[in-house]
N, CA, C and O atoms as a CHARMM CRD file, in Angstrom:
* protein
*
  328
    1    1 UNK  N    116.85900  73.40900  82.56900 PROA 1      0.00000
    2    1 UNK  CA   118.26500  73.71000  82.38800 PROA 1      0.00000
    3    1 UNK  C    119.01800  72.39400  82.21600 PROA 1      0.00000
    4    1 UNK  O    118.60600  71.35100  82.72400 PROA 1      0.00000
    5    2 UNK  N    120.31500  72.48100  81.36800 PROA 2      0.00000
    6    2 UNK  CA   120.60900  71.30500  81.34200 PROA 2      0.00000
    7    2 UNK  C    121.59700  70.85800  82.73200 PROA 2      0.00000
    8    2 UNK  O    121.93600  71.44100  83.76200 PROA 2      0.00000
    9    3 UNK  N    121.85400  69.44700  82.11700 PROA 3      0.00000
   10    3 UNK  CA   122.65100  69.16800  83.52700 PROA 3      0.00000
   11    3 UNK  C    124.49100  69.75400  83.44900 PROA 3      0.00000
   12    3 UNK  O    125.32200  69.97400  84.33000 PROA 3      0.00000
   13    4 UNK  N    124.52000  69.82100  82.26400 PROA 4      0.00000
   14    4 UNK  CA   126.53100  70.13700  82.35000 PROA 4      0.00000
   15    4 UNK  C    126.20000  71.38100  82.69900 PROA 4      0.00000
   16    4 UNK  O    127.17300  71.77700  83.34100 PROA 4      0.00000
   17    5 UNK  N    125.25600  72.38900  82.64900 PROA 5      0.00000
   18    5 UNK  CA   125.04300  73.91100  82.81000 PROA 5      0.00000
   19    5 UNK  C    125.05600  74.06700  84.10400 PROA 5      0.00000
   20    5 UNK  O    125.50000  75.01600  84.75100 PROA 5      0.00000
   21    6 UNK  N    124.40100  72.80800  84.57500 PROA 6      0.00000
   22    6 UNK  CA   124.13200  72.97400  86.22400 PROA 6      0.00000
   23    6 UNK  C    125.09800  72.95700  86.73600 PROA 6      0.00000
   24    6 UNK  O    125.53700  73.91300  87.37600 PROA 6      0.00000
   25    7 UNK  N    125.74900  71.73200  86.56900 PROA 7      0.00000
   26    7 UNK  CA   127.42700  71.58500  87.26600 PROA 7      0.00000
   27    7 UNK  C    128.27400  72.54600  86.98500 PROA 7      0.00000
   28    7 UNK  O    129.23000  72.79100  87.72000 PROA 7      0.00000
   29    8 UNK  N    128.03900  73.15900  85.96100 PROA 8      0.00000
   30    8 UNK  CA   128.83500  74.51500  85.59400 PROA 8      0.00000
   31    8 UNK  C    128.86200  75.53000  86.72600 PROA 8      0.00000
   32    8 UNK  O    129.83400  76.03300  87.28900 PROA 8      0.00000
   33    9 UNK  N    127.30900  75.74600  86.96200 PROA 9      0.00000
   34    9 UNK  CA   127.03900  76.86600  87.71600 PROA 9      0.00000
   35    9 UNK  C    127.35200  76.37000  89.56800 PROA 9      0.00000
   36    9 UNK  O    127.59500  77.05400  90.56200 PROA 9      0.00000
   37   10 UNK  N    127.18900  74.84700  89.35300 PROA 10     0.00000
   38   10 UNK  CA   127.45800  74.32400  91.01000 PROA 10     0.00000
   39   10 UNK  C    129.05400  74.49400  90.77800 PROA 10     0.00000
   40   10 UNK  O    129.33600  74.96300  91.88100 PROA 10     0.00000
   41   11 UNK  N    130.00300  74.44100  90.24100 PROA 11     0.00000
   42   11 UNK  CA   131.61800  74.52100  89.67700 PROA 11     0.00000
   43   11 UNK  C    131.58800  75.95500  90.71500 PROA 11     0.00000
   44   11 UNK  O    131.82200  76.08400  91.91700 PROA 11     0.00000
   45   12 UNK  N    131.19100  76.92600  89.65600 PROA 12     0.00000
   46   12 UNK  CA   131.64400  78.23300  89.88900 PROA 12     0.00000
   47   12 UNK  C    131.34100  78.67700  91.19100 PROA 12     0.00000
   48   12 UNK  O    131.99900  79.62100  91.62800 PROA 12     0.00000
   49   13 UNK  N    130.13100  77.97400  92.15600 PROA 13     0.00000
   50   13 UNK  CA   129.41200  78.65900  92.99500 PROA 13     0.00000
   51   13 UNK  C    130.65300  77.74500  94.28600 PROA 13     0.00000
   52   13 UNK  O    130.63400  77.93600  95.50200 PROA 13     0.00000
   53   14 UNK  N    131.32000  77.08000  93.76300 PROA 14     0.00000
   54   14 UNK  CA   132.34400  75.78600  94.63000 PROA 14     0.00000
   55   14 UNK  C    130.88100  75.02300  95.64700 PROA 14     0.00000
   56   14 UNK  O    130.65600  75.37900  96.80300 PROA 14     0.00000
   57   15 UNK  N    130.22200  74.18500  95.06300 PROA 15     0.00000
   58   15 UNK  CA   129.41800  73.87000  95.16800 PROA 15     0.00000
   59   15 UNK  C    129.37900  72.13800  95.14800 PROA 15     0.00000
   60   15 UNK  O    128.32100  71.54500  94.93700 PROA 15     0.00000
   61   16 UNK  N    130.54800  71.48900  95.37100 PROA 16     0.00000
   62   16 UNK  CA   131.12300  70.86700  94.83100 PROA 16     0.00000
   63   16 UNK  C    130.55600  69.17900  96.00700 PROA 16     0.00000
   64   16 UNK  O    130.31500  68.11900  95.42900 PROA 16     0.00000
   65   17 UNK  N    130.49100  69.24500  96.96000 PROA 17     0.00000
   66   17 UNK  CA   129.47100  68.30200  97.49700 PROA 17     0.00000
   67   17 UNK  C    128.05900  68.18500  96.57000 PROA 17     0.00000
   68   17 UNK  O    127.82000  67.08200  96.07800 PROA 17     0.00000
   69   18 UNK  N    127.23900  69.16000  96.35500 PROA 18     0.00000
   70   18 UNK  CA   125.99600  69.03400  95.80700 PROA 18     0.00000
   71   18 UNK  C    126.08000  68.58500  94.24900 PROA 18     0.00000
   72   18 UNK  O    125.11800  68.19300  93.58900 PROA 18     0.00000
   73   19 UNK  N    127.69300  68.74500  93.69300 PROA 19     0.00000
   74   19 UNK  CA   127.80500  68.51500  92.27900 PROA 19     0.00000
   75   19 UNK  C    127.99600  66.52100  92.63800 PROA 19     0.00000
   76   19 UNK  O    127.48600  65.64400  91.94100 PROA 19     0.00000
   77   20 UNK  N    128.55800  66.37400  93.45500 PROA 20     0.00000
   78   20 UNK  CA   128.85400  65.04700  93.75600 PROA 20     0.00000
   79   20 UNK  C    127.64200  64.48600  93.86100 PROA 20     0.00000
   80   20 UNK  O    127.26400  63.45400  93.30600 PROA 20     0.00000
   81   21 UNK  N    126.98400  65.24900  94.64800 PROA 21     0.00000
   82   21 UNK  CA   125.56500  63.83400  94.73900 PROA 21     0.00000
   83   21 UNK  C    124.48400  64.11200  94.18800 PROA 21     0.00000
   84   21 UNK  O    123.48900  63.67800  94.76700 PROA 21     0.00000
   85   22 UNK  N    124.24100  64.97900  92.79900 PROA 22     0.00000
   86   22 UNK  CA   123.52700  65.18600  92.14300 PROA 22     0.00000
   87   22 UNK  C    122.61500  64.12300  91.67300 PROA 22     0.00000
   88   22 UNK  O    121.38700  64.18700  91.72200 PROA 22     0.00000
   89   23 UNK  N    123.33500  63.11200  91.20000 PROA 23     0.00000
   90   23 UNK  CA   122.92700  62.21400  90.13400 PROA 23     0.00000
   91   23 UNK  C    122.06900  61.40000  91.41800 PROA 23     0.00000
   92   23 UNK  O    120.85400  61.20100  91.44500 PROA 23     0.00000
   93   24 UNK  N    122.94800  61.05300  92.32100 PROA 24     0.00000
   94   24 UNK  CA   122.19900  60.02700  93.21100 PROA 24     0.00000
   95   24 UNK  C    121.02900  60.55100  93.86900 PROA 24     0.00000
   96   24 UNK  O    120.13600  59.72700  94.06700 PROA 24     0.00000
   97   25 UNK  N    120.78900  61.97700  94.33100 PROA 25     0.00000
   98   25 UNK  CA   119.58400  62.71000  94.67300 PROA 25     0.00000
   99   25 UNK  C    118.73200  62.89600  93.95500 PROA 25     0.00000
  100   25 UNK  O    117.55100  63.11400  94.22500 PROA 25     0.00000
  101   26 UNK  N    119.36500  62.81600  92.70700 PROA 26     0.00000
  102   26 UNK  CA   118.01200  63.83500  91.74900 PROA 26     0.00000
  103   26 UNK  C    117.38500  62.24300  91.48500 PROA 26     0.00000
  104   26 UNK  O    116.15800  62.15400  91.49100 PROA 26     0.00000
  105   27 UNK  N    118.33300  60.75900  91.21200 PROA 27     0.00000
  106   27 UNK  CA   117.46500  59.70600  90.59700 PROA 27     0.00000
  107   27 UNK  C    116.75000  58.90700  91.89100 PROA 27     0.00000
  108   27 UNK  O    116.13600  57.89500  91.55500 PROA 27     0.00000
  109   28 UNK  N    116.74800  59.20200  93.21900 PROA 28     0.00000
  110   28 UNK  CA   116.08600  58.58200  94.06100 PROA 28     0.00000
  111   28 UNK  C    115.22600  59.72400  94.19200 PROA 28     0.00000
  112   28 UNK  O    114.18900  59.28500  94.69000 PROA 28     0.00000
  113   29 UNK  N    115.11200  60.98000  94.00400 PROA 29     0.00000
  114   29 UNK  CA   114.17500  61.61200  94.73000 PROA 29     0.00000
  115   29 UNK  C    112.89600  61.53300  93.53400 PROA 29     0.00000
  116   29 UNK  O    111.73900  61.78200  93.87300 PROA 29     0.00000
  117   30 UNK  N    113.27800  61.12400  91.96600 PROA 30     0.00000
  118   30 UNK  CA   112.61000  61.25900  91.05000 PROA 30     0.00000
  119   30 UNK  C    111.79700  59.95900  91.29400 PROA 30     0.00000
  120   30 UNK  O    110.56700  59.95500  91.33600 PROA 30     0.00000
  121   31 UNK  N    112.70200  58.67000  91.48000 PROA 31     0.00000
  122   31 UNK  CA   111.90400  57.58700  91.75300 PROA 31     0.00000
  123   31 UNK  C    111.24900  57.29700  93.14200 PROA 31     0.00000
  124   31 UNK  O    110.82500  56.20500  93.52300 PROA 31     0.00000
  125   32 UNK  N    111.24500  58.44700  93.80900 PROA 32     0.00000
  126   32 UNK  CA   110.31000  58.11200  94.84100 PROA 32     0.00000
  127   32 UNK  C    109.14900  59.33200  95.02300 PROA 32     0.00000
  128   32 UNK  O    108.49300  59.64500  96.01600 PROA 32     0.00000
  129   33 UNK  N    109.16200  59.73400  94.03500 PROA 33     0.00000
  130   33 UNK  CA   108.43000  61.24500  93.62700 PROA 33     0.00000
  131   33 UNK  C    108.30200  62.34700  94.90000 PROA 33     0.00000
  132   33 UNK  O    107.28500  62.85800  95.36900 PROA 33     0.00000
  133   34 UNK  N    109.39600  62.48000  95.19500 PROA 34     0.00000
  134   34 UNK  CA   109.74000  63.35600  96.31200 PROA 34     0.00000
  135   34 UNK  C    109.54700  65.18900  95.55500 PROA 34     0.00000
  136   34 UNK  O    110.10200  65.74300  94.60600 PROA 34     0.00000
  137   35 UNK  N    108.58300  65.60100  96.46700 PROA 35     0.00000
  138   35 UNK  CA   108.97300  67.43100  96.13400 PROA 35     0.00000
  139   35 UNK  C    110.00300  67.88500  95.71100 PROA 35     0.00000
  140   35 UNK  O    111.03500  67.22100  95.81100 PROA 35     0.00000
  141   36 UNK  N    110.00200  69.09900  95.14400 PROA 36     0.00000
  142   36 UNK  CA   111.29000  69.66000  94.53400 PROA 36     0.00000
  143   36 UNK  C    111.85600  70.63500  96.01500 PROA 36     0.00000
  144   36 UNK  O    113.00700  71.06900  96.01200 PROA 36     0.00000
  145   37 UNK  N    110.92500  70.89800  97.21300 PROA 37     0.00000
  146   37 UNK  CA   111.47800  71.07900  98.22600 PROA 37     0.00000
  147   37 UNK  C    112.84300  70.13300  98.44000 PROA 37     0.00000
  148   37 UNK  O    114.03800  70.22200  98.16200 PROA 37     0.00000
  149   38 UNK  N    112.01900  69.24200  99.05200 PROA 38     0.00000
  150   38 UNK  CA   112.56500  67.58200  99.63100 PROA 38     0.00000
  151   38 UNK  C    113.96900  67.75600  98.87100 PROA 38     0.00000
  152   38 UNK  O    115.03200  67.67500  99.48700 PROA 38     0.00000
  153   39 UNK  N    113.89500  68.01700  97.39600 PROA 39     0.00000
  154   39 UNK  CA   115.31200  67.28600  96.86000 PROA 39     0.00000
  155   39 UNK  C    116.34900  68.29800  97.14400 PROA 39     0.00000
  156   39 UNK  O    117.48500  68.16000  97.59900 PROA 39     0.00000
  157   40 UNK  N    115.60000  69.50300  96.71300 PROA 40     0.00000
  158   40 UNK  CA   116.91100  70.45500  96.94700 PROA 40     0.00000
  159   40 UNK  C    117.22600  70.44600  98.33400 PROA 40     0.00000
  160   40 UNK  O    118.28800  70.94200  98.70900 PROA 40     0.00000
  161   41 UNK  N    116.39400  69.91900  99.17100 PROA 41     0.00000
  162   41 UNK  CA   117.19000  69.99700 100.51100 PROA 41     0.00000
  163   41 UNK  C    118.02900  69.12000 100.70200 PROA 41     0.00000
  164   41 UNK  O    118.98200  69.26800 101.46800 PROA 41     0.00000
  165   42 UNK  N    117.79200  68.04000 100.01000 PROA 42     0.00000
  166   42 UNK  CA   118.66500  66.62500 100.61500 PROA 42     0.00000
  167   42 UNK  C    120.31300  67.35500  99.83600 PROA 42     0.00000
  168   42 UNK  O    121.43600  67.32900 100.34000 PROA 42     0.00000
  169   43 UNK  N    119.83300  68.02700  98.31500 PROA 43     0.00000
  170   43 UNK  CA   120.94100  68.47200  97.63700 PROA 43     0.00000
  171   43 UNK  C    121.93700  69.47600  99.00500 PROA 43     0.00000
  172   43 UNK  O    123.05200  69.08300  99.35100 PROA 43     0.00000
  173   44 UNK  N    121.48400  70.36300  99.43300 PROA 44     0.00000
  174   44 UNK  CA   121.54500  71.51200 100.64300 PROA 44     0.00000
  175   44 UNK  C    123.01400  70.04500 101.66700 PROA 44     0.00000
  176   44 UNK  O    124.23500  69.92100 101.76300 PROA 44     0.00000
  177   45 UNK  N    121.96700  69.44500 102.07300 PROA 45     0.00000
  178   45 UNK  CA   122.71100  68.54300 102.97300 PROA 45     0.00000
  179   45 UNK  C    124.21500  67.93800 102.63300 PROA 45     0.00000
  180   45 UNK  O    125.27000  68.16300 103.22500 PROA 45     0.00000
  181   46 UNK  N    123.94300  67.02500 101.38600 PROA 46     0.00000
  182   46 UNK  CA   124.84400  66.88800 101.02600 PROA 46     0.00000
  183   46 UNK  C    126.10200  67.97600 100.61400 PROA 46     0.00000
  184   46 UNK  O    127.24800  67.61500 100.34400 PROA 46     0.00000
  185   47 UNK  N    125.76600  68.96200 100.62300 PROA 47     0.00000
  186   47 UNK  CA   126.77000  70.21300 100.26500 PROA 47     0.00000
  187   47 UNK  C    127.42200  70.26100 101.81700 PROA 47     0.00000
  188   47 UNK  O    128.57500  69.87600 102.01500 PROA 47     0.00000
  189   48 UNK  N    126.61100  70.74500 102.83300 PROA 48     0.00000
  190   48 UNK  CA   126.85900  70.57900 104.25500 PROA 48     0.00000
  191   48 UNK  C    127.83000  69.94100 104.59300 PROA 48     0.00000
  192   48 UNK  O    128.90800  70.39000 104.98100 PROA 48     0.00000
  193   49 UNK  N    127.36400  68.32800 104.41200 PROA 49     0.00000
  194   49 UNK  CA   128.61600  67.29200 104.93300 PROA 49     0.00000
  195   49 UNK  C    129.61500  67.01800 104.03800 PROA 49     0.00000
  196   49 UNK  O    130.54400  66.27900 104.36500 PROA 49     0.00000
  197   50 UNK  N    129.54500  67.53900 102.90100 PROA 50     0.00000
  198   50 UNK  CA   130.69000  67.82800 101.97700 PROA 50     0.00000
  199   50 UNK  C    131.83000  68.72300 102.75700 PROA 50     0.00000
  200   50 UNK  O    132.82500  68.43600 103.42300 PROA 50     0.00000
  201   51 UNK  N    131.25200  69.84200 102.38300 PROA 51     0.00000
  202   51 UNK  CA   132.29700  71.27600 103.45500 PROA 51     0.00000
  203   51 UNK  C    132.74200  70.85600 104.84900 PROA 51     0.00000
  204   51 UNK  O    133.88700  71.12700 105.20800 PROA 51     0.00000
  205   52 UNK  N    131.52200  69.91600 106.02200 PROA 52     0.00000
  206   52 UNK  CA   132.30200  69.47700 107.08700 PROA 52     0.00000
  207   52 UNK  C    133.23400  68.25800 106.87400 PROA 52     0.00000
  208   52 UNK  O    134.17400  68.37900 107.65900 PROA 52     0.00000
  209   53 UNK  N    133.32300  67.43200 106.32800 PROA 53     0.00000
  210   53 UNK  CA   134.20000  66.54100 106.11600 PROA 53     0.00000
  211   53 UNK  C    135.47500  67.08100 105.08400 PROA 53     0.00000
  212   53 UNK  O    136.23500  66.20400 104.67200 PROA 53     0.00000
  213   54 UNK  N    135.75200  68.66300 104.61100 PROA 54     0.00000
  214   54 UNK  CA   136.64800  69.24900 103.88800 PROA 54     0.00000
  215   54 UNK  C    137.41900  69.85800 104.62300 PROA 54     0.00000
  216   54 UNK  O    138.62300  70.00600 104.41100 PROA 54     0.00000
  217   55 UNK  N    136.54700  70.43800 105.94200 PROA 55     0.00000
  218   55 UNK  CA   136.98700  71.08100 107.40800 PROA 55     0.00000
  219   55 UNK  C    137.75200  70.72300 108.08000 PROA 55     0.00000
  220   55 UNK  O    138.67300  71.40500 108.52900 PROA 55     0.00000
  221   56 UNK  N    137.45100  69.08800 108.39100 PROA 56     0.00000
  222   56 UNK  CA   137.89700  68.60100 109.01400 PROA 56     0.00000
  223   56 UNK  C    139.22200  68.01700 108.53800 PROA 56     0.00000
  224   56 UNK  O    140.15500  67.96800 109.34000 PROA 56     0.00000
  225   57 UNK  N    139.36800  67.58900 107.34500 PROA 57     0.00000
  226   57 UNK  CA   140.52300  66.94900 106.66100 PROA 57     0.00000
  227   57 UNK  C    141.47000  68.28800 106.46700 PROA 57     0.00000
  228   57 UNK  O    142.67000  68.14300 106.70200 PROA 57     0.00000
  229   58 UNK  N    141.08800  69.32200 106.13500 PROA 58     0.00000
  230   58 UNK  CA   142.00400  70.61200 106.68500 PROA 58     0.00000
  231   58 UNK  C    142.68100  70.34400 107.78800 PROA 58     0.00000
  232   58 UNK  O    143.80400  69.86600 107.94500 PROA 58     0.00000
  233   59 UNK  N    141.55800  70.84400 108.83100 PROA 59     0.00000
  234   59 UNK  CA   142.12500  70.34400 110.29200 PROA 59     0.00000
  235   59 UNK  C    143.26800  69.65100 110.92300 PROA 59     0.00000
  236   59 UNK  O    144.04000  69.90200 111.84900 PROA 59     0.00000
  237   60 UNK  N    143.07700  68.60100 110.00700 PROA 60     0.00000
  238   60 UNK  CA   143.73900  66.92800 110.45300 PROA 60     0.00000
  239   60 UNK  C    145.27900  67.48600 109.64800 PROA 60     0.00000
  240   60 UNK  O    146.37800  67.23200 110.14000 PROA 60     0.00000
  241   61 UNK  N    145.13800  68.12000 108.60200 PROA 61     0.00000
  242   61 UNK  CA   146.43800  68.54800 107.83600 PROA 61     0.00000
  243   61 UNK  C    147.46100  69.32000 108.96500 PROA 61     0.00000
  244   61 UNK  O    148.52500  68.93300 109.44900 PROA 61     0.00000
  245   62 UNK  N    146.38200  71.06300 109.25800 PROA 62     0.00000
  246   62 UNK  CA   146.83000  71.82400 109.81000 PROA 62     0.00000
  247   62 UNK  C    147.73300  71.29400 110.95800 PROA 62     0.00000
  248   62 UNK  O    148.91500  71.54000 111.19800 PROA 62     0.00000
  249   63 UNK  N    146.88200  70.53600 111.56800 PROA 63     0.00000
  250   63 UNK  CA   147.39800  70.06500 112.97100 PROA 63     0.00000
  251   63 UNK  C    148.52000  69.46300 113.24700 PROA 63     0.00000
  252   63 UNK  O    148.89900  69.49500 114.41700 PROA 63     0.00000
  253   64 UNK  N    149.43500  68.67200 112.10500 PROA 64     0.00000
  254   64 UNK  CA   150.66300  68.15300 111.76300 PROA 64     0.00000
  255   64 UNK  C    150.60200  66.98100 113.15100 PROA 64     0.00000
  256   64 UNK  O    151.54500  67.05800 113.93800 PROA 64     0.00000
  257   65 UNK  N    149.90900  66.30900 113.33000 PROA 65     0.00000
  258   65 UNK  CA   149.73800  65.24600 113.89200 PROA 65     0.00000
  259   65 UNK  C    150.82700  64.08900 113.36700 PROA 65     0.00000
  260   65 UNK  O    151.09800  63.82200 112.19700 PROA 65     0.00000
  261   66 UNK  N    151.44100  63.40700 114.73800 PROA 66     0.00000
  262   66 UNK  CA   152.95400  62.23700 114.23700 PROA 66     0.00000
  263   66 UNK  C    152.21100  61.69300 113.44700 PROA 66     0.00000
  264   66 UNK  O    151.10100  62.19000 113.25700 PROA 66     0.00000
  265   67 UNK  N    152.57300  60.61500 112.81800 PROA 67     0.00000
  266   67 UNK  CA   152.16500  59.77900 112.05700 PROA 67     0.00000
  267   67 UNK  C    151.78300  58.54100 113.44400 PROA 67     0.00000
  268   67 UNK  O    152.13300  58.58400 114.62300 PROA 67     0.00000
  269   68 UNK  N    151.11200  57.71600 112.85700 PROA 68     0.00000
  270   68 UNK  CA   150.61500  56.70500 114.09000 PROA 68     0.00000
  271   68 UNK  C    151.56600  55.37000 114.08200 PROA 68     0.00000
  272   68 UNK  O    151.82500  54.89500 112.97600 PROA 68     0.00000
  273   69 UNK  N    151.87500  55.00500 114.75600 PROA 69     0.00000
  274   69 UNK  CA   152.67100  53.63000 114.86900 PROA 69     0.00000
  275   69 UNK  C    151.76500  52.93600 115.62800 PROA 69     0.00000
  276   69 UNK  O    150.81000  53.36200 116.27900 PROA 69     0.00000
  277   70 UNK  N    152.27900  51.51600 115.43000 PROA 70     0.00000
  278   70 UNK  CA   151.70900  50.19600 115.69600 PROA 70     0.00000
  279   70 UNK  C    152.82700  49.30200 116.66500 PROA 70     0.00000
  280   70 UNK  O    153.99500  49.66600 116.80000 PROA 70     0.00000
  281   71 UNK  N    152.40100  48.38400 117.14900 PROA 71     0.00000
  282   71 UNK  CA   153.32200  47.48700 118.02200 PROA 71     0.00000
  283   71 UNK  C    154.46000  47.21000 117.02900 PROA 71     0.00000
  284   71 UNK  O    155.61100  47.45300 117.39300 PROA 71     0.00000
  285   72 UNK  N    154.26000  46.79100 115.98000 PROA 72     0.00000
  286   72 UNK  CA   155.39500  46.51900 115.45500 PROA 72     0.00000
  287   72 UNK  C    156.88300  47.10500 115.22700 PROA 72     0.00000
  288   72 UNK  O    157.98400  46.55800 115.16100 PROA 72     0.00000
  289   73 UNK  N    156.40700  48.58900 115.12600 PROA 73     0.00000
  290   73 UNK  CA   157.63900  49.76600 114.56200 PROA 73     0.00000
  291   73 UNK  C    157.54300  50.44400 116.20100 PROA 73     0.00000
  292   73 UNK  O    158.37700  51.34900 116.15700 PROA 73     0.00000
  293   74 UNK  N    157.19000  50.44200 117.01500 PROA 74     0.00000
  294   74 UNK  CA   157.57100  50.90000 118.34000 PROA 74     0.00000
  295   74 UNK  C    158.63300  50.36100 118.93400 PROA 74     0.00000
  296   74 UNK  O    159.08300  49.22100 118.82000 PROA 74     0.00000
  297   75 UNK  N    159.15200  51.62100 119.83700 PROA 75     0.00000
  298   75 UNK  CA   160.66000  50.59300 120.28400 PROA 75     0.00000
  299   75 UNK  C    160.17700  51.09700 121.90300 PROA 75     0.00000
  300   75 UNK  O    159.61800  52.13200 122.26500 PROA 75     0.00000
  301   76 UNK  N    160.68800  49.80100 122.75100 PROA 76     0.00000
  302   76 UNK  CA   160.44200  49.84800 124.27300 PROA 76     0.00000
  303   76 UNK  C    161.69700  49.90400 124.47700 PROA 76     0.00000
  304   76 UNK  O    161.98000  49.23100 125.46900 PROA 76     0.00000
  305   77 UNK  N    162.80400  50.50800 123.89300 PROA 77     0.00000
  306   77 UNK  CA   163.67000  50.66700 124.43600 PROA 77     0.00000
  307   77 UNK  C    164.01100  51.38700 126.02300 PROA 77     0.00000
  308   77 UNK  O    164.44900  52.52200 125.83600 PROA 77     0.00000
  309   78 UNK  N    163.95400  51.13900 127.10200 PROA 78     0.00000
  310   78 UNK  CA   164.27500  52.13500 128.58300 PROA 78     0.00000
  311   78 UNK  C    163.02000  52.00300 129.35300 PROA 78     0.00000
  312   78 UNK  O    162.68700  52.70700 130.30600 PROA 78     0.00000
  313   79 UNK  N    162.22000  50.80900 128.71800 PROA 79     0.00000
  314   79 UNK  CA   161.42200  50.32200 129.85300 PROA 79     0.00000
  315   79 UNK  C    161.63900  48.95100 130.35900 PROA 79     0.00000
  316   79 UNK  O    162.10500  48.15000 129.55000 PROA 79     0.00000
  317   80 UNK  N    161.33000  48.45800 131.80200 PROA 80     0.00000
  318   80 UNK  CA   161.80000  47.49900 132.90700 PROA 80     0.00000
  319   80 UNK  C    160.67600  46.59100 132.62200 PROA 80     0.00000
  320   80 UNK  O    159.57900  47.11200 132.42100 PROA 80     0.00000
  321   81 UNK  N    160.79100  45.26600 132.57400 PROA 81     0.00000
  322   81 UNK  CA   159.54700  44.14000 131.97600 PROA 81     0.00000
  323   81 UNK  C    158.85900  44.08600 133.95100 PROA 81     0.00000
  324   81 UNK  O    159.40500  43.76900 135.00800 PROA 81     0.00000
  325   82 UNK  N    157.93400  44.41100 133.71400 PROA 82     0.00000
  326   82 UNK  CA   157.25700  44.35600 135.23200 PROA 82     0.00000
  327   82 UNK  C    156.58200  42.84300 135.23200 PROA 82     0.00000
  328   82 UNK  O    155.97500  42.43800 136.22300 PROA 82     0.00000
């Protein structure tokens, strides 16, 4: 099958971690003559930590967390120098 067909079908399936690391899985697993198990799993994985690192950046949205300040933009205004 070709490869734009593939990404087609990884597109539609939102498959979209495993479309990302296609190229880099399929050319290390070819040059290290890894099983077609082996690759599609590493492919599997990378889909995995795709979706958890998509989860999580959801998360981090949902959560409406302040924005972070630094010493600089903080004010000690109404505290006593001990």
């Amino acid at each position: 099958m070709e490869r734009t067909k593939l990404f087609d079908l990884m597109g539609e399936l939102k498959l979209f971690g495993m479309r990302n690391a296609y190229d880099e899985v399929m050319s290390s697993g070819i040059k290290r003559q890894h099983e077609p198990p082996r690759i599609v799993g590493d492919l599997l994985e990378a889909e995995i930590a795709e979706k958890h690192a998509r989860s999580i950046k959801y998360q981090m949205t949902i959560a409406k967390l302040p924005l972070a300040k630094d010493f600089d933009g903080f004010q000690f205004n109404g505290y006593a120098d001990q």
